[in-house]
C-alpha positions as CSV (number, residue, x, y, z in Angstrom):
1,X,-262.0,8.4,48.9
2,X,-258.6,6.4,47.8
3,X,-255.5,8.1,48.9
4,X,-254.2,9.6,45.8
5,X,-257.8,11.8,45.9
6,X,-256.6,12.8,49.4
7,X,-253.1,13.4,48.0
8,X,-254.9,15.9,45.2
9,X,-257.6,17.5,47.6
10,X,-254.3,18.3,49.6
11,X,-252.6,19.7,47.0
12,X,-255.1,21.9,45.6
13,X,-255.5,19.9,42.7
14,X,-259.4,20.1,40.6
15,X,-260.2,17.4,38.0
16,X,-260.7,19.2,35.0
17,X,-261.7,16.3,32.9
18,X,-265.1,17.4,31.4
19,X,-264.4,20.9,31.0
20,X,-263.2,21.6,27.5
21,X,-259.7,22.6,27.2
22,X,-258.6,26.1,26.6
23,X,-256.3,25.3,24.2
24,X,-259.2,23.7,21.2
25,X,-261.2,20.9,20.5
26,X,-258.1,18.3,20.2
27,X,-256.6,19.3,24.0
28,X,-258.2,17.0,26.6
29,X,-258.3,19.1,29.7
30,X,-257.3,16.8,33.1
31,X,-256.2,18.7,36.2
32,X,-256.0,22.4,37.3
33,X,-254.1,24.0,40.5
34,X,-253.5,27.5,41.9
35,X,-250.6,28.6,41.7
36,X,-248.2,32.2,42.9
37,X,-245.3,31.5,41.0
38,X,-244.6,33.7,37.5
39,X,-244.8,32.4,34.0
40,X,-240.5,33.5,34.8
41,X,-240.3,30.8,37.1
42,X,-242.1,28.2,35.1
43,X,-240.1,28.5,32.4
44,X,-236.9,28.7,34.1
45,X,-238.1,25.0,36.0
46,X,-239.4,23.7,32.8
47,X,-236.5,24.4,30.5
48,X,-234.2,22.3,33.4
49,X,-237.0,19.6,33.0
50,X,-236.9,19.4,29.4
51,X,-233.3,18.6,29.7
52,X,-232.9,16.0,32.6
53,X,-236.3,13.7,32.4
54,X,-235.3,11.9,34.3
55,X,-236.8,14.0,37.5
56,X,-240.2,12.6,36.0
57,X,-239.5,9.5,35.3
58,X,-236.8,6.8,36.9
59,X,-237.1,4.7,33.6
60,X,-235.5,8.0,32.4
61,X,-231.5,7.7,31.7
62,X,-231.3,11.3,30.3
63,X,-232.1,13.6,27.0
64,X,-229.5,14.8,24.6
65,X,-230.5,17.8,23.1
66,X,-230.3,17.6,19.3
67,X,-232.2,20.7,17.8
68,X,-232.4,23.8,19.5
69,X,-234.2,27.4,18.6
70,X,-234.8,30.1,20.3
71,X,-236.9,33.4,19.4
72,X,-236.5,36.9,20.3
73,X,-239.0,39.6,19.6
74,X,-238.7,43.0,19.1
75,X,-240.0,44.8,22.7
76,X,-242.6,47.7,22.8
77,X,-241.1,51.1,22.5
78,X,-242.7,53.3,25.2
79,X,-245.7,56.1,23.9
80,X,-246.3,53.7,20.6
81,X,-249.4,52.6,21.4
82,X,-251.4,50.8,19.0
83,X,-249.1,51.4,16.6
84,X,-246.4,49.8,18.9
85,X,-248.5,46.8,19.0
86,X,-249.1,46.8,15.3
87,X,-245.2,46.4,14.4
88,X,-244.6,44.0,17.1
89,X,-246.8,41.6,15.4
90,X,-245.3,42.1,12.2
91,X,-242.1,42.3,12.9
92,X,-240.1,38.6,12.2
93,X,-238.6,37.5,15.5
94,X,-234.7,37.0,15.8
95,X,-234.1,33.1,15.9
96,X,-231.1,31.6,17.4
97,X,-230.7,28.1,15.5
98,X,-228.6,25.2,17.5
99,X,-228.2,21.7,15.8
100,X,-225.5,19.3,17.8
101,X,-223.4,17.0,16.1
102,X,-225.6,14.2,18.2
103,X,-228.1,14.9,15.4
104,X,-226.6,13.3,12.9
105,X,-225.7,10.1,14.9
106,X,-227.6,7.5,17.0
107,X,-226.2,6.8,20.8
108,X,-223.4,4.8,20.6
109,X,-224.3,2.3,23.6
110,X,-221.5,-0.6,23.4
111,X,-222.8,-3.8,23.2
112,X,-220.9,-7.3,24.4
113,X,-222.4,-9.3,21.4
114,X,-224.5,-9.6,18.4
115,X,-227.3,-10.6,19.5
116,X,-228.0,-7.6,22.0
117,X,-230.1,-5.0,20.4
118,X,-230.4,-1.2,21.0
119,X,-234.0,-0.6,20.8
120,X,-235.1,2.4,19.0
121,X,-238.0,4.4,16.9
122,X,-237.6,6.8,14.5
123,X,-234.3,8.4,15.3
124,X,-234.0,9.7,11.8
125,X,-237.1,12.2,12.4
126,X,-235.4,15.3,14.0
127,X,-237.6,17.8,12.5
128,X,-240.0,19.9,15.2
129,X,-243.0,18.7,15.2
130,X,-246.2,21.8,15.4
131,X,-249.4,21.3,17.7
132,X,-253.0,23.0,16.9
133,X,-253.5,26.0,19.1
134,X,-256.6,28.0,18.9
135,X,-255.1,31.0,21.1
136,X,-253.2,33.8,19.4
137,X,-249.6,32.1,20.1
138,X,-245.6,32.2,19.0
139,X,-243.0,30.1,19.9
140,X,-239.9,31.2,22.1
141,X,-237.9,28.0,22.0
142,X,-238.2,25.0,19.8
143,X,-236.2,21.2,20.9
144,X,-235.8,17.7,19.6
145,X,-234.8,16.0,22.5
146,X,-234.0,12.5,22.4
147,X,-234.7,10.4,25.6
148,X,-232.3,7.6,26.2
149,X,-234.0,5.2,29.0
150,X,-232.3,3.5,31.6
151,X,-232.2,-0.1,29.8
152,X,-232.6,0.7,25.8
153,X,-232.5,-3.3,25.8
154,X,-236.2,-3.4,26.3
155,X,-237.7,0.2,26.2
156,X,-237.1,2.3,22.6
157,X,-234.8,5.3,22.3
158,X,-237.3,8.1,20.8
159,X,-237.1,11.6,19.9
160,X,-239.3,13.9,21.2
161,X,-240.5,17.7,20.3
162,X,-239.9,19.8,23.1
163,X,-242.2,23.4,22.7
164,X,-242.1,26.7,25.2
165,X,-244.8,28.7,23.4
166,X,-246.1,32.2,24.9
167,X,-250.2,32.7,24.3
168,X,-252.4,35.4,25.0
169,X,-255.4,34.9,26.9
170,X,-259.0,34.5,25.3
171,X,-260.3,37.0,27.0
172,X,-257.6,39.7,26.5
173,X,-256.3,38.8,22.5
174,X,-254.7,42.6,22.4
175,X,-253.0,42.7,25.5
176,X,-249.2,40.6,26.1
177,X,-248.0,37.7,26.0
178,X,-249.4,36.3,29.6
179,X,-249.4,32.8,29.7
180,X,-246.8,30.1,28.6
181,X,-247.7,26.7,27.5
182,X,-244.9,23.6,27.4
183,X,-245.6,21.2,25.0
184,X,-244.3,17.3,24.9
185,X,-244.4,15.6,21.7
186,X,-242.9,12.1,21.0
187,X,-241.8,11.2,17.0
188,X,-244.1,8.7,16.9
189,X,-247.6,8.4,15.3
190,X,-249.4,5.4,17.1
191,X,-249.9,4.3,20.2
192,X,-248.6,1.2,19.8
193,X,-245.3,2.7,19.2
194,X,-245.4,4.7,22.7
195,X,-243.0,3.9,24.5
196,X,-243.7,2.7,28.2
197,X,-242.2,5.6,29.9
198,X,-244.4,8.2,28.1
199,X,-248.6,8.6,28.6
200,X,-250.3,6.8,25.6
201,X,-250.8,10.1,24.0
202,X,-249.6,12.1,20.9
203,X,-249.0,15.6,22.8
204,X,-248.9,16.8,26.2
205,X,-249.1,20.0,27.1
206,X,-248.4,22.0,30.5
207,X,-249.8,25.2,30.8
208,X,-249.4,28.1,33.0
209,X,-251.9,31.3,33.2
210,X,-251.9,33.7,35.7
211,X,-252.9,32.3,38.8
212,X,-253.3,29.2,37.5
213,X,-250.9,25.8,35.9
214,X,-252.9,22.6,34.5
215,X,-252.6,19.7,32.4
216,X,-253.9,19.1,29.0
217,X,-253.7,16.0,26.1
218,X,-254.1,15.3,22.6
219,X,-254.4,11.6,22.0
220,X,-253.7,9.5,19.4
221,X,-256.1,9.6,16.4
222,X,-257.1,6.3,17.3
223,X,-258.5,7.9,20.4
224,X,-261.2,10.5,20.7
225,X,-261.9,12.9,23.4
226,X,-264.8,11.7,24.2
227,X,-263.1,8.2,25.1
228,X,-260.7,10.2,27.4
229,X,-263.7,11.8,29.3
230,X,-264.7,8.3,29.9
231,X,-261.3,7.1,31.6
232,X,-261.0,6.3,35.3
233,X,-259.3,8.4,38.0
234,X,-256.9,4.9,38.2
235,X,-256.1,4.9,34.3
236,X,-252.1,5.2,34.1
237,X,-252.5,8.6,31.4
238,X,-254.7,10.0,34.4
239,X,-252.1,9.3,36.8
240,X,-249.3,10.3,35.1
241,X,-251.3,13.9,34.7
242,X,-251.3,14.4,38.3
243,X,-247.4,13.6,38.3
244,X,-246.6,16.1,36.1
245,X,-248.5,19.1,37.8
246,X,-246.9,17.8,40.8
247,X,-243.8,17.9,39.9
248,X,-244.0,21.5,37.5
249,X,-245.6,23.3,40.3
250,X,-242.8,21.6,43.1
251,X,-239.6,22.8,40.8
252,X,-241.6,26.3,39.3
253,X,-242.1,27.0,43.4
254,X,-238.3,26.2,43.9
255,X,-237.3,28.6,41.2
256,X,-239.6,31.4,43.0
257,X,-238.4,30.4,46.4
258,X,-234.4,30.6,45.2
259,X,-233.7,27.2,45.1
260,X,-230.5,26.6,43.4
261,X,-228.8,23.4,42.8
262,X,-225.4,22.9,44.9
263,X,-224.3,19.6,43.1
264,X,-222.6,19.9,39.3
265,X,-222.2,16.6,37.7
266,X,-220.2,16.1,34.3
267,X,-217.4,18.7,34.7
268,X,-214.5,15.9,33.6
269,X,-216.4,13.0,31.7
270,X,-219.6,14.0,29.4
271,X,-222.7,12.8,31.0
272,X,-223.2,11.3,27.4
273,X,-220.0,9.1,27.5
274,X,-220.3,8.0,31.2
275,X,-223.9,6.8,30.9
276,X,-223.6,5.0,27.4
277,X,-221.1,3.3,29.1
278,X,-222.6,2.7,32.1
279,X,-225.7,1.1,30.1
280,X,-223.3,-1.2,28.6
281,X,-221.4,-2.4,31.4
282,X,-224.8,-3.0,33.7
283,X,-226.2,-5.3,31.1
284,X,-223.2,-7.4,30.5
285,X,-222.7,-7.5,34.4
286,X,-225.0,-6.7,36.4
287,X,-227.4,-9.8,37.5
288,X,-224.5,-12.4,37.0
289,X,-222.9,-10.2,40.2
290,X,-226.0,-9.9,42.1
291,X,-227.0,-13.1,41.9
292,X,-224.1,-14.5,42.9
293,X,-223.4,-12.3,45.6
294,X,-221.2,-13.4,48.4
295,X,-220.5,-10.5,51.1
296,X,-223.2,-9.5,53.4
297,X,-223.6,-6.4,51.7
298,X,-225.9,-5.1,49.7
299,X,-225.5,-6.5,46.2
300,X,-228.2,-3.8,45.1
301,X,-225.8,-1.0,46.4
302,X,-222.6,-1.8,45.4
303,X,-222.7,-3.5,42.2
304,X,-224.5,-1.0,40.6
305,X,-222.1,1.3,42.4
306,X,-219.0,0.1,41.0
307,X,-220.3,-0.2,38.0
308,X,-221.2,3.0,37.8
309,X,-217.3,4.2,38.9
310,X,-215.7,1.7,36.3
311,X,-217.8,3.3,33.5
312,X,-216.4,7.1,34.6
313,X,-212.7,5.4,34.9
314,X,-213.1,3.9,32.3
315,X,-214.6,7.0,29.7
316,X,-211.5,9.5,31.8
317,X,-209.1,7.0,31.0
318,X,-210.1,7.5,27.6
319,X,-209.4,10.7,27.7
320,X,-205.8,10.5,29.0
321,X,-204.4,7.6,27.6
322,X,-204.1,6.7,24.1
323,X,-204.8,2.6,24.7
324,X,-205.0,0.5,27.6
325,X,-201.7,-0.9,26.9
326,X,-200.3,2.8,28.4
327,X,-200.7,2.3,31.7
328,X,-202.0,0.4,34.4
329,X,-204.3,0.6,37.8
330,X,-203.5,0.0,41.3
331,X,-206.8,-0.1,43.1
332,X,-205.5,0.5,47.4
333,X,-208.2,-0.6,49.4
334,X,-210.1,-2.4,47.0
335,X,-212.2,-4.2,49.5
336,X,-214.5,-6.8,47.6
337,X,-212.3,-6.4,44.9
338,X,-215.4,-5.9,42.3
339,X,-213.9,-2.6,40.4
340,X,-211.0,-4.3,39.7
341,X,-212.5,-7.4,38.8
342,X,-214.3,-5.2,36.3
343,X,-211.4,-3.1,34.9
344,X,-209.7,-6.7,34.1
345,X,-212.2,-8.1,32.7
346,X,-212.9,-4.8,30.1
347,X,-209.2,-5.4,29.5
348,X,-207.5,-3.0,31.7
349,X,-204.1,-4.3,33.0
350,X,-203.9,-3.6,37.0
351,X,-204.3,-4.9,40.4
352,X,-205.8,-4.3,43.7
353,X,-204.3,-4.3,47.2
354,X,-206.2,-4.8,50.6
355,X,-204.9,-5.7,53.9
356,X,-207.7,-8.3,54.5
357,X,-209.2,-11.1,51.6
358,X,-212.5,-10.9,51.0
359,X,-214.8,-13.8,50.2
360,X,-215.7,-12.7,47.0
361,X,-212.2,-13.0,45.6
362,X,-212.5,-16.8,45.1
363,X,-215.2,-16.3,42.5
364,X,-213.6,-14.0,40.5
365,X,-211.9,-15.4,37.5
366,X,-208.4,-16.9,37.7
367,X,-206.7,-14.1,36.0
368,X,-208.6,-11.7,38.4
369,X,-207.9,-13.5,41.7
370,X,-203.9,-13.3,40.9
371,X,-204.1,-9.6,41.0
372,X,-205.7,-9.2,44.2
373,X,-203.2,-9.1,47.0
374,X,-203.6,-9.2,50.6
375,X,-200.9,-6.6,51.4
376,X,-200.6,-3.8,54.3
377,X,-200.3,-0.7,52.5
378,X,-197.0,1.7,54.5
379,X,-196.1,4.6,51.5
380,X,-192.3,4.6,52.0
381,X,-191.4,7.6,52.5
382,X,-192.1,6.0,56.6
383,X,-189.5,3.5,55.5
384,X,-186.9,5.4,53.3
385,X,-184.4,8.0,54.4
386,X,-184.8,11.4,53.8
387,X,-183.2,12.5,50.5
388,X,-181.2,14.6,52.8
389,X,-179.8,11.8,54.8
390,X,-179.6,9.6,51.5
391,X,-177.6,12.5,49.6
392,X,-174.8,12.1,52.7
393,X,-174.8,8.0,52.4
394,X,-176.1,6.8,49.2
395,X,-176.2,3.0,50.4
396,X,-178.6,3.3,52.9
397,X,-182.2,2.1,51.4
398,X,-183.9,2.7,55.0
399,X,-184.7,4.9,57.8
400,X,-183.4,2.6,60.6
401,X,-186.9,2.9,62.1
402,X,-188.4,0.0,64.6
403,X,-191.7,0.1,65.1
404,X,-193.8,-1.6,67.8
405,X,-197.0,-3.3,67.5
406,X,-199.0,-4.4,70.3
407,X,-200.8,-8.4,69.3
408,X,-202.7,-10.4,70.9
409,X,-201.3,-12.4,74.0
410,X,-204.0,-15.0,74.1
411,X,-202.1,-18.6,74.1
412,X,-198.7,-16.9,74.8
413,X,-198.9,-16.1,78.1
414,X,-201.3,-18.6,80.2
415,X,-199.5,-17.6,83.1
416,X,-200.3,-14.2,83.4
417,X,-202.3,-12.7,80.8
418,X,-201.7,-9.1,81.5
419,X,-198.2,-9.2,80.1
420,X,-198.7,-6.9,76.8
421,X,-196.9,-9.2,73.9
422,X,-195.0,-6.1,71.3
423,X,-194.5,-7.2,68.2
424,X,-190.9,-5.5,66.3
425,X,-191.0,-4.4,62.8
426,X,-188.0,-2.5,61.5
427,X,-188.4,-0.4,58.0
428,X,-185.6,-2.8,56.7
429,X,-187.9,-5.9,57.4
430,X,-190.7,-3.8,56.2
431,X,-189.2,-3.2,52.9
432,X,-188.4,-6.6,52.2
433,X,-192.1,-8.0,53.1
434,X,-194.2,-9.6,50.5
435,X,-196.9,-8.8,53.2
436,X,-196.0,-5.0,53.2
437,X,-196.8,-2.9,49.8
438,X,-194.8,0.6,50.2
439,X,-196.4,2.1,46.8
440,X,-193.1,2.1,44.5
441,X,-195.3,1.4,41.3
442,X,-194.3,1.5,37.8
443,X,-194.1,5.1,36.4
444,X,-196.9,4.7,34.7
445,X,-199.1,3.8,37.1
446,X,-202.8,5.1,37.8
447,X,-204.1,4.9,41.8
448,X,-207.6,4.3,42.4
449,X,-208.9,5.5,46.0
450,X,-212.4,4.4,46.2
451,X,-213.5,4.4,49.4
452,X,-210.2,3.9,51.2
453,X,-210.6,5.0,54.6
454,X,-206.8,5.8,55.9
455,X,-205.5,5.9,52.6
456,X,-207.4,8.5,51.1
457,X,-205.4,11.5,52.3
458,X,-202.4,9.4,51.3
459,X,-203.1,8.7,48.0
460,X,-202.6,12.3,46.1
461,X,-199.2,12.2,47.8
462,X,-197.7,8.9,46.1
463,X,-196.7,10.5,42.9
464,X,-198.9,8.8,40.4
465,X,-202.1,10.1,38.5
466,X,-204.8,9.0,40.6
467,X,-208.8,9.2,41.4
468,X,-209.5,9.3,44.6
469,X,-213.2,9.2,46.0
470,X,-213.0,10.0,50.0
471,X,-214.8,8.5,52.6
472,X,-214.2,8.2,56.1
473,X,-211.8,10.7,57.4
474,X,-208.4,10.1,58.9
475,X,-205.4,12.2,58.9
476,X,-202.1,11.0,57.6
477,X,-201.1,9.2,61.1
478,X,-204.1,6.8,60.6
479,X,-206.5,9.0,63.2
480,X,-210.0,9.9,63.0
481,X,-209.6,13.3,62.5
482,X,-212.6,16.2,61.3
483,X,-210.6,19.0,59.3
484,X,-212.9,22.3,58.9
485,X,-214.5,23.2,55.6
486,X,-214.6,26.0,53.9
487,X,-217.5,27.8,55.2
488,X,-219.3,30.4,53.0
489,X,-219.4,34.2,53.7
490,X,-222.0,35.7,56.1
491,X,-223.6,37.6,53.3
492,X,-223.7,34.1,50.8
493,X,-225.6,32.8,53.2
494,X,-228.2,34.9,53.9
495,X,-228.7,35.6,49.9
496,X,-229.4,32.2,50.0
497,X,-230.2,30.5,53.3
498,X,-231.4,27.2,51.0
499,X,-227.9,25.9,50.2
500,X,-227.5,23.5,53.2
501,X,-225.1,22.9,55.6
502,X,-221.6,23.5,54.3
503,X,-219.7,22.8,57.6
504,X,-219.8,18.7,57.8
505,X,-217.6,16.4,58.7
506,X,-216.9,15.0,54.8
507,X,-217.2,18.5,52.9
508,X,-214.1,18.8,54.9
509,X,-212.4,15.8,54.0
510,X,-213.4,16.5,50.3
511,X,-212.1,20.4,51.0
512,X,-208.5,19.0,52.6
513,X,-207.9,16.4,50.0
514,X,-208.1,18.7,47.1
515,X,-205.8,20.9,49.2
516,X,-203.6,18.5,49.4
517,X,-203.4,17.7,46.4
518,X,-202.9,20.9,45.3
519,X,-200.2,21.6,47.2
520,X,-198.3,18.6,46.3
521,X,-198.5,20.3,42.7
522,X,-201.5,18.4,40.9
523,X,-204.1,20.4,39.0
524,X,-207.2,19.3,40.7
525,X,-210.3,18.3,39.1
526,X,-213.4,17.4,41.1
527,X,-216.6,15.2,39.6
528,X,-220.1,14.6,41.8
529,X,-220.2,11.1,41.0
530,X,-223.6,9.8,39.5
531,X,-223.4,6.9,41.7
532,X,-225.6,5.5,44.4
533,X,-223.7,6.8,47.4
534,X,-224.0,10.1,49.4
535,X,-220.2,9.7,49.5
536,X,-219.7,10.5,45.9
537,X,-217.4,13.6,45.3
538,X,-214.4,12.5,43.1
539,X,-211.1,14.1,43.4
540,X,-208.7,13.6,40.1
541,X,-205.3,14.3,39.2
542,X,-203.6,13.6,36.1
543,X,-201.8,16.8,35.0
544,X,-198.8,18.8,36.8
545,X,-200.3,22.5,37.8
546,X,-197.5,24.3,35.8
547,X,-199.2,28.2,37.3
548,X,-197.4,27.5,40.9
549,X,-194.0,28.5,41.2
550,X,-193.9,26.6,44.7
551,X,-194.6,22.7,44.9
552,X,-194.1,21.4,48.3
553,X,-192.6,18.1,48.7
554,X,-193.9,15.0,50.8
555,X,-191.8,15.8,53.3
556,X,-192.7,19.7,53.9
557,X,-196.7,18.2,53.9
558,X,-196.0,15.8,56.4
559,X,-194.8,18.4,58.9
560,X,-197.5,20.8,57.5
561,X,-199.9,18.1,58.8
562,X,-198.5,17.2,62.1
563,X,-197.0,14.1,60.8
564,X,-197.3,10.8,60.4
565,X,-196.6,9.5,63.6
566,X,-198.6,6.0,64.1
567,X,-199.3,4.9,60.7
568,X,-197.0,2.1,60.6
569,X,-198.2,0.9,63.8
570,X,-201.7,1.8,62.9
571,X,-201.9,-0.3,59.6
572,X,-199.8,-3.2,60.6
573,X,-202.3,-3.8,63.4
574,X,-205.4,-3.5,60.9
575,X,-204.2,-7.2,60.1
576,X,-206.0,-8.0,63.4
577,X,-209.0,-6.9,63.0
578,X,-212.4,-7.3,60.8
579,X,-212.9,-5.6,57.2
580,X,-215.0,-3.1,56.6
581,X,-218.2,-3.5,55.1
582,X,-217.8,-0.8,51.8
């Protein structure tokens, strides 16, 4: 017995193959389970799988919904009876009609030259394609979805009907409306046209009955039921059957269990804009990067990564700005220096600081490598006086500050090694370093945080829009620090003991950086990045929040934060030691 018969013995899961289908002569039955979830449950997990495909398939990008209807029917009025029953039938059901705008246009993936091609079938055909049923049945909701796939350079954009149908059972034709069938249909008439991320067949339907979900096909015409009967347990439209009971029966069981999910993507770009552009950018960049990969990193990791965080600055910029030429980027902590790389070379103006080179900056282009600088990053309000002290004597431009570094004494001191060599740095040298970037940026400046360690509690502070994506946690001194979360009611959690852990070490960081920023006076936005990285909450700030009467300054944060005692010392010895490795 091969392993995936172990998996379905497990599982519960009977081959249904030779049985004839419930639903008529053209439905190929495949597999059958038991099941304790409601028809409720299905099609709550059903109508969230219509939508986001991509749970079912990686090859999946996403679905836009183009065509929409949904039918309400007039209920049964207690003590009617038959006659009850009678009207119900007869009565035309309310229908809530939805057509997006996206109907009328195809995706607007940007391409880098003529000769790339969008691939695509049949995006014209929008109308909702029926099935044959032989059970009384009526509709409830009717889509067009149209799947976009990961790469539309080699597999087709389609649309696809997308059917939740209630149907009464064979058995019972007079009683309700007790089972619920979900119903796949591509825009495509042969199978040649299928694309490779759909089964080779016309329709595919999902069905639940009491007690009971299971799996059914109509093929192609060039197909026969007969010839289906005759496939092996190994054929890919076999296999793909068992996926998709898997995986309706995992998320219908979820819904029944409580399961809701935590994570909300696509609250400040549209999923839509991030991901055309995403598709765009990973063609023109992608294998040229990890092919010639440098660091020791994983190429796999964080080129797709950065990609992925260009294409979301890239589509919020867009939203802000009214051209490139109104602004620019500073990138602090840029690390490899990739995003910016790729933010030059789609024609952003901008450039990116780190205290330590990285190898991969020779092999950037020219015009990218002169905006990289190897600078320690000190904001200055460590180095300026306080506006107090600067309102008393307007000439001063520093704090008067010396700061002392411990270095290494090895060469200095032969003699006696345990003599600690202190290295002076006053805020007046400081100031005037080209090694030393105190983050007085043009006014129109954007700051990208991605990943940046001791800067990231920094970075809402500096005065300038910003994106910040936080990562390891430090306080404003430079210190590992945890700060505490905002934990969830007693009662929240037991309505829902499912929702996880809320009390770790970077929900708090994410938790104090939008405080931060909030008290500094930024209206916060926050975005779950779609990005491969469990670190991937994104914390924006482009807009003044005008509803508090109170901003603090830098100055009442710093003491509201115990300070910043260290930093200088802190990041002037980071010269010393090894990058990290993100």
């Amino acid at each position: 017995m091969t392993s995936e018969n172990n998996e379905k013995q497990a599982a519960g899961v009977v081959d249904i193959l030779q049985n004839d289908s419930i639903l008529g002569p053209e439905w190929v039955s495949l597999y059958e389970t038991d099941i304790s979830f409601s028809t409720e449950h299905f099609e709550t997990a059903m109508s969230n799988l219509i939508k986001q495909p991509n749970i079912n398939s990686t090859v999946i990008l996403r679905a836009d919904i183009l065509i929409e209807n949904t039918y309400a029917y007039p209920s049964k009025q207690d003590g009617e009876g038959e006659k009850g029953e009678e009207n119900e039938e007869n009565e035309s059901p309310v229908v809530n009609k939805f057509r997006s705008e996206l109907a009328d246009t195809k995706p607007d993936i940007p391409t880098s030259s003529t000769d790339e091609v969008i691939l695509e079938k049949n995006l014209d055909d929008i109308d909702v394609r029926d099935i044959p049923l032989q059970p009384t049945h009526r509709p409830k909701v009717q889509i067009v979805r149209r799947i976009v796939p990961r790469n539309p350079f080699k597999d087709y954009i389609i649309n696809q009907t997308c059917l939740i149908t209630q149907l009464k059972s064979n058995e019972s034709p007079s009683q309700d409306y007790d089972s619920t069938l979900i119903v796949y249909t591509p825009h495509i008439d042969n199978v040649e046209d299928c694309p490779f991320y759909l089964p080779s067949v016309q329709t595919v339907g999902i069905l639940h009955q009491p007690g009971k979900l299971s799996v059914h096909y109509i093929p192609f015409k060039s197909s026969t039921v007969a010839d289906f009967r005759s496939l092996s347990q190994e054929n890919r439209d076999i296999r793909i059957a068992f996926r998709l009971l898997q995986t309706a029966k995992k998320h219908s069981t979820g819904v029944m269990d409580g399961y809701q999910k935590r994570v909300k993507h696509d609250l400040v770009v549209s999923k839509v804009a991030f991901q055309d552009r995403y598709i765009s950018l990973k063609k023109k960049y992608s294998k040229i990067l990890v092919d010639n990969w440098v660091e020791s990193t994983d190429p796999g990791k964080h080129v797709f990564e950065d990609i992925a965080i260009a294409a979301f600055l890239i589509e919020l910029w867009s939203k802000i700005y009214p051209t490139k030429e109104e602004f620019e980027f500073r990138d602090l902590g840029c690390g490899n220096g990739l995003l910016v790389h790729l933010l030059i070379s789609e024609g952003y103006k901008g450039v990116g600081i780190d205290a330590r080179a990285r190898k991969s900056w020779k092999v950037y282009p020219e015009n990218v490598q002169e905006n990289l600088k190897e600078q320690v990053i000190i904001p200055s309000v460590l180095l300026r006086p306080h506006p107090s002290v600067k309102a008393l004597a307007p000439t001063l431009t520093d704090n008067g500050r010396v700061f002392q570094v411990p270095v290494s004494n090895q060469g200095l001191l032969d003699s006696d090694p345990d003599v600690p060599v202190i290295a002076y740095y006053s805020s007046a040298s400081l100031l005037k370093s080209n090694k030393v970037n105190v983050t007085e940026f043009p006014s129109n400046t954007f700051i990208i945080g991605n990943h940046s360690d001791e800067l990231t509690c920094w970075i809402p502070l500096l005065g300038y829009p910003f994106l910040v994506i936080p990562c390891c946690s430090h306080a404003l001194s430079g210190a590992r620090v945890r700060f505490p979360t905002k934990r969830k009611t007693n009662q929240q959690n037991q309505a829902n003991p499912k929702q996880g852990k809320v009390n770790s070490a970077y929900a708090g960081l994410v938790d104090h950086v939008e405080h931060l920023a909030s008290e500094i006076g930024w209206k916060v936005e926050k975005e779950m990045l779609r990005i491969p990285s469990t670190r991937n909450a994104a914390i924006i700030g482009y807009q003044c929040d005008t509803s508090k009467h109170v901003t603090k300054s830098v100055y009442d944060l710093l003491v509201m934060e115990g300070g910043a005692e260290g930093w200088v010392e802190n990041t002037m010895a980071l010269t010393a030691k090894n990058p990290r490795n993100h």
